[in-house]
C-alpha positions as CSV (number, residue, x, y, z in Angstrom):
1,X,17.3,2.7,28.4
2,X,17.7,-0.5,29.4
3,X,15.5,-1.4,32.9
4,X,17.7,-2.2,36.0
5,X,15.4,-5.1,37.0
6,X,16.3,-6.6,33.9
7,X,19.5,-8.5,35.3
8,X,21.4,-9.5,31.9
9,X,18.6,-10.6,30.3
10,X,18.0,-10.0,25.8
11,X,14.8,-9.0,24.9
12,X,13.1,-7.4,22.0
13,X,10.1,-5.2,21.9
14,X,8.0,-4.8,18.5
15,X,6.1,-0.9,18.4
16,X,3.6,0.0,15.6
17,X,3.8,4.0,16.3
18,X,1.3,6.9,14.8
19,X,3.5,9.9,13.5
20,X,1.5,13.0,13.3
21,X,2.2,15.5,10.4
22,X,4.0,17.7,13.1
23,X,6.1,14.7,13.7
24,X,4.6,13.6,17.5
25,X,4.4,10.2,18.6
26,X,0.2,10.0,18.9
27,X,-0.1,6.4,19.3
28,X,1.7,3.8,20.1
29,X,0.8,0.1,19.8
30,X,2.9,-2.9,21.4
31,X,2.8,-5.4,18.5
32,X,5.8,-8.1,20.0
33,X,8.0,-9.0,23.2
34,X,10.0,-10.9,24.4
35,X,10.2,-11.8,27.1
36,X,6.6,-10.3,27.9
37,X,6.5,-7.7,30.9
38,X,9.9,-6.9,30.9
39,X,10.7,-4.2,28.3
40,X,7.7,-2.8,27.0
41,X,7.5,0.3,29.5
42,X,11.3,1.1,28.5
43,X,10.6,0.7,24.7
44,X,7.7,2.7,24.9
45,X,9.6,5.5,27.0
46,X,12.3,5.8,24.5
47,X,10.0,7.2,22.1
48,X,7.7,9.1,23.7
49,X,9.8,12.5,24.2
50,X,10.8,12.2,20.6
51,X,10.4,14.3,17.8
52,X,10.5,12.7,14.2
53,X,10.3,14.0,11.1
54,X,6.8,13.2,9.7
55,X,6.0,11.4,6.3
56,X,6.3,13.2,3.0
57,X,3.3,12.8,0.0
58,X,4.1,15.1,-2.9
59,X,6.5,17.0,-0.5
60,X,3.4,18.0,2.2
61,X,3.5,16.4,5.6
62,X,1.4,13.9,6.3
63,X,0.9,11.0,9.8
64,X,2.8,7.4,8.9
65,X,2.9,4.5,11.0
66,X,6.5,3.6,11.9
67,X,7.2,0.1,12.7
68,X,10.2,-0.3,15.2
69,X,12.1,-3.3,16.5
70,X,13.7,-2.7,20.0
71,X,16.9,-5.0,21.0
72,X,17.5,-5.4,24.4
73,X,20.7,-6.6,25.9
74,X,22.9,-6.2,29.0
75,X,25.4,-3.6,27.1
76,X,22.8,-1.8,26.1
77,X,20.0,-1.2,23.4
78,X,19.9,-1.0,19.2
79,X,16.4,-0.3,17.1
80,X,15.1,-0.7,13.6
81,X,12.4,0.0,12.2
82,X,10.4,1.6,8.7
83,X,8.0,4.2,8.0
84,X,5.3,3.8,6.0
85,X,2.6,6.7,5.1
86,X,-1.1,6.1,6.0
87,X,-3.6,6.3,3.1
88,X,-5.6,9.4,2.5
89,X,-9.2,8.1,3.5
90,X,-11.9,7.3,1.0
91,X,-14.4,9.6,0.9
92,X,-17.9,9.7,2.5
């Protein structure tokens, strides 16, 4: 949602998020924005509440790290972004 203290000002905000397997946001990581302070809490809001559907290796689910690109303008707000599966870790 776009804040109301905003005015008409464009902004973008840049999120690295954590997918679980069960496809919750765990983590969420502000990685750009612009202008800084403005949109971050909104960007971060959006997301949240939602559900995705989690990463897929050999067909099992599995947490990814979804990069997501929020624009910000006075009619409103678009985002972008790409998934990417996290390695298994190396054993220990």
């Amino acid at each position: 949602m776009y804040p109301s203290g905003a005015g008409m000002q464009q902004g973008q905000v840049v999120l690295d998020l954590m997918i679980s397997a069960g496809g919750v946001m765990e983590d969420v990581r502000i990685i750009e924005a612009t202008p800084v302070g403005l949109f971050e809490a909104s960007a971060i809001a959006a997301f949240a509440a939602t559900r995705f559907a989690p990463g897929l290796r050999a067909g099992v689910p599995t947490a990814a790290r979804m990069r997501v690109a929020v624009q910000y303008s006075a009619t409103g707000m678009s985002v972008s972004g790409a998934s990417v599966p996290m390695q298994p870790s190396a054993p220990r």
